[in-house]
C-alpha positions in Angstrom: 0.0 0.0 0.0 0.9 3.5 -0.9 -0.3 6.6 0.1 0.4 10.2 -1.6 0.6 13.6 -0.2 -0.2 16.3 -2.1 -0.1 20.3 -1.0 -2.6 22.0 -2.6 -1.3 24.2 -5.6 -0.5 27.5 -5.0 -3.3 29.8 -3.9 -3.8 33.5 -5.7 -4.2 35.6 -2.5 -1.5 38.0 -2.2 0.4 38.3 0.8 0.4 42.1 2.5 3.8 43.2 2.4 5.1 46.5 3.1 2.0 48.3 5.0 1.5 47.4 8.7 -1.6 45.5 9.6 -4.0 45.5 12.5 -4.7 41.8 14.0 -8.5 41.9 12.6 -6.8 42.8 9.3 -4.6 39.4 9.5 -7.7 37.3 10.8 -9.4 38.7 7.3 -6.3 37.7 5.1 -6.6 34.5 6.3 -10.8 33.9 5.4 -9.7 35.3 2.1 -6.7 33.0 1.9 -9.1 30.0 2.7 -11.6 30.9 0.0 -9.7 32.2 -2.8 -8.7 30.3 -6.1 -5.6 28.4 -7.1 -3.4 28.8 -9.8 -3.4 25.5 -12.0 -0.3 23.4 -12.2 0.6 20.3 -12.7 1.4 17.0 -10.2 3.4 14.2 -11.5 1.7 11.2 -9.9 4.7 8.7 -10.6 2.7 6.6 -12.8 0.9 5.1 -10.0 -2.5 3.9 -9.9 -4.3 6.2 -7.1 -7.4 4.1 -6.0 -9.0 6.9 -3.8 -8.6 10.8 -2.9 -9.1 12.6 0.7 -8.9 16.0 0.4 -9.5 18.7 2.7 -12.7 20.1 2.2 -10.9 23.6 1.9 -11.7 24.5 -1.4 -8.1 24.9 -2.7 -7.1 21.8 -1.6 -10.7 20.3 -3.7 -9.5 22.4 -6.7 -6.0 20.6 -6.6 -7.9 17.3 -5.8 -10.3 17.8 -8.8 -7.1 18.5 -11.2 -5.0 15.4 -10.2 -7.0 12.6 -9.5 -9.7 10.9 -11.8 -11.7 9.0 -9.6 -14.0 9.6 -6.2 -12.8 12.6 -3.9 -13.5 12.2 -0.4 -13.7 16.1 1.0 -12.5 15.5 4.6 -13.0 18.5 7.0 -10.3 16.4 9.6 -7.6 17.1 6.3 -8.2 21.0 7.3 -4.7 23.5 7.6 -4.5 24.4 11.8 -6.0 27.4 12.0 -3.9 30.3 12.2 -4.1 31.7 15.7 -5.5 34.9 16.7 -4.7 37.6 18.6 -5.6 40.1 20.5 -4.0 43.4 20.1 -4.4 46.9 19.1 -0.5 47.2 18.1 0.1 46.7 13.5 2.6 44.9 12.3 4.1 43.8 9.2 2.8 40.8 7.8 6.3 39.1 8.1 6.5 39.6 12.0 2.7 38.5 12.1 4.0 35.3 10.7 6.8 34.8 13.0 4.4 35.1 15.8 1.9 32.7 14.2 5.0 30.2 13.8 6.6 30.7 17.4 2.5 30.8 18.6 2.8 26.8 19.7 5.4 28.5 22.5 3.1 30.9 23.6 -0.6 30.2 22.8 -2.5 27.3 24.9 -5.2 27.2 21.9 -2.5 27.2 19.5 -1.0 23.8 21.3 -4.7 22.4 21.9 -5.6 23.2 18.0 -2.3 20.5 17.6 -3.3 18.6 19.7 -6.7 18.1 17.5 -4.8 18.2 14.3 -2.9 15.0 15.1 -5.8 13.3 16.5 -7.4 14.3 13.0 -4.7 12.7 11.3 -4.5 9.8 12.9 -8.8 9.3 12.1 -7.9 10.1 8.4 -5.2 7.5 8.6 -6.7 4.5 10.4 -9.3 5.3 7.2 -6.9 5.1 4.7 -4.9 2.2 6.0 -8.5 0.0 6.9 -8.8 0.4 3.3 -5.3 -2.3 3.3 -5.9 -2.8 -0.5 -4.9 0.0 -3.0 -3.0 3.5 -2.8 -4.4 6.7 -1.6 -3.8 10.1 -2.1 -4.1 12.5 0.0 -4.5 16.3 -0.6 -4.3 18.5 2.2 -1.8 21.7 3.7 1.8 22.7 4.5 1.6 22.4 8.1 -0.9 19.6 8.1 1.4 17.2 6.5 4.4 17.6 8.3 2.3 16.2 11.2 0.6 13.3 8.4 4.5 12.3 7.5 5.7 12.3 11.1 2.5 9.5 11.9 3.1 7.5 8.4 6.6 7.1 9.5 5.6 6.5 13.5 2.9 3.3 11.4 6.0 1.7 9.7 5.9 3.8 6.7 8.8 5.1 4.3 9.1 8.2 2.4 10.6 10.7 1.8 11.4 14.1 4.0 10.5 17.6 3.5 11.0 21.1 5.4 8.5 22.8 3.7 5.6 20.8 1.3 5.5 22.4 -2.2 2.6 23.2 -3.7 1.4 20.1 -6.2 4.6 18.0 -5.4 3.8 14.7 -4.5 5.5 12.8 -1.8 5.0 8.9 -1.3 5.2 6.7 1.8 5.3 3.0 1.5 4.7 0.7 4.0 8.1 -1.1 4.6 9.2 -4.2 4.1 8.4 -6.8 6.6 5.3 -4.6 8.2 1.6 -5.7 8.5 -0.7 -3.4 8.2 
C-alpha cells in the first residue's frame, strides 16, 4: 500500500507586504486565503494507480484534488490546515513579524498547542481510514503544516518516504509501508 501527499497548488491571494496590519486585518487575510482560487499546475503522480482521494474540504485543496486525481474525492474537514491563531491586540505589524508570531504561537498560545493537539488526533482518524482500506493506494491532498504532522504519523505506522522542510505546492510525496510490516 501507498499513500500520496499532495499540498494544494499554490493559492492567488497576495500576501500584504510592506503596510503594517492590524490583527483583525490578519484574521481577514486568512478567510480570504481560505476561500480564494488556485493557480493551476501540474502533479506528476509517478505513474501510479491512485485508488482513492481525501482531500480537505478547503476548497483549494478540492481544486487541486479535482485536477489530479480521476476517480472519487472524499472532502474530509479532519484534512483541514491548523488554523492560524489569533490575537488580540491593538498594536500593527508587518505581515512578516505577524508570521513569525503565528510560527513561534505553539510556544506561547495554549489554543494554539490544543488546535495541535486536535490536528494529530485528525490525522490519525484520516489514517486509520486510509490504512482499513489495506488494498490500494491513496492520495491525499491537504496543507503545508498539516502534512508535516501526516508524515511524522506514516513514518511512526512503519511507513517510508521521503522528507521535506516545507511541502510544495502540487509535489507529490509517497510513503510505503516497509518491508516486513503488517498493516
Amino acid at each position: 500500500m501507498k499513500i500520496g501527499l499532495v499540498r494544494h497548488f499554490k493559492v492567488k491571494q497576495a500576501y500584504p507586504f510592506g503596510r503594517s496590519l492590524s490583527a483583525c486585518e490578519v484574521d481577514q487575510w486568512f478567510r480570504d486565503y481560505d476561500e480564494a482560487d488556485i493557480e493551476e499546475g501540474s502533479t506528476d503522480l509517478g505513474g501510479i494507480e491512485w485508488d482513492c482521494c481525501y482531500a480537505s474540504d478547503l476548497p483549494r485543496a478540492i481544486r487541486t484534488a479535482e485536477k489530479i486525481h480521476v476517480g472519487p474525492i472524499y472532502q474530509m474537514a479532519e484534512l483541514r490546515e491548523i488554523p492560524a491563531p489569533t490575537f488580540e491586540t491593538k498594536f500593527k505589524l508587518s505581515f512578516v513579524w505577524w508570521a513569525l508570531l503565528i510560527r513561534m504561537s505553539w510556544l506561547i498560545n495554549r489554543q494554539t498547542r490544543q488546535d495541535i493537539r486536535h490536528a494529530k488526533a485528525r490525522i490519525n482518524k484520516v489514517l486509520d481510514q486510509a490504512i482499513a482500506q489495506k488494498e490500494g493506494n491513496v492520495l491525499i491532498v491537504s496543507h503545508a503544516a498539516l502534512m508535516k504532522f501526516l508524515r511524522k504519523e506514516l513514518l511512526n505506522r512503519g511507513f517510508k518516504g521521503p522528507g521535506f522542510g516545507h511541502a510544495k505546492n502540487g509535489m507529490l510525496y509517497v510513503f510505503e509501508m516497509r518491508k516486513g510490516r503488517d498493516l
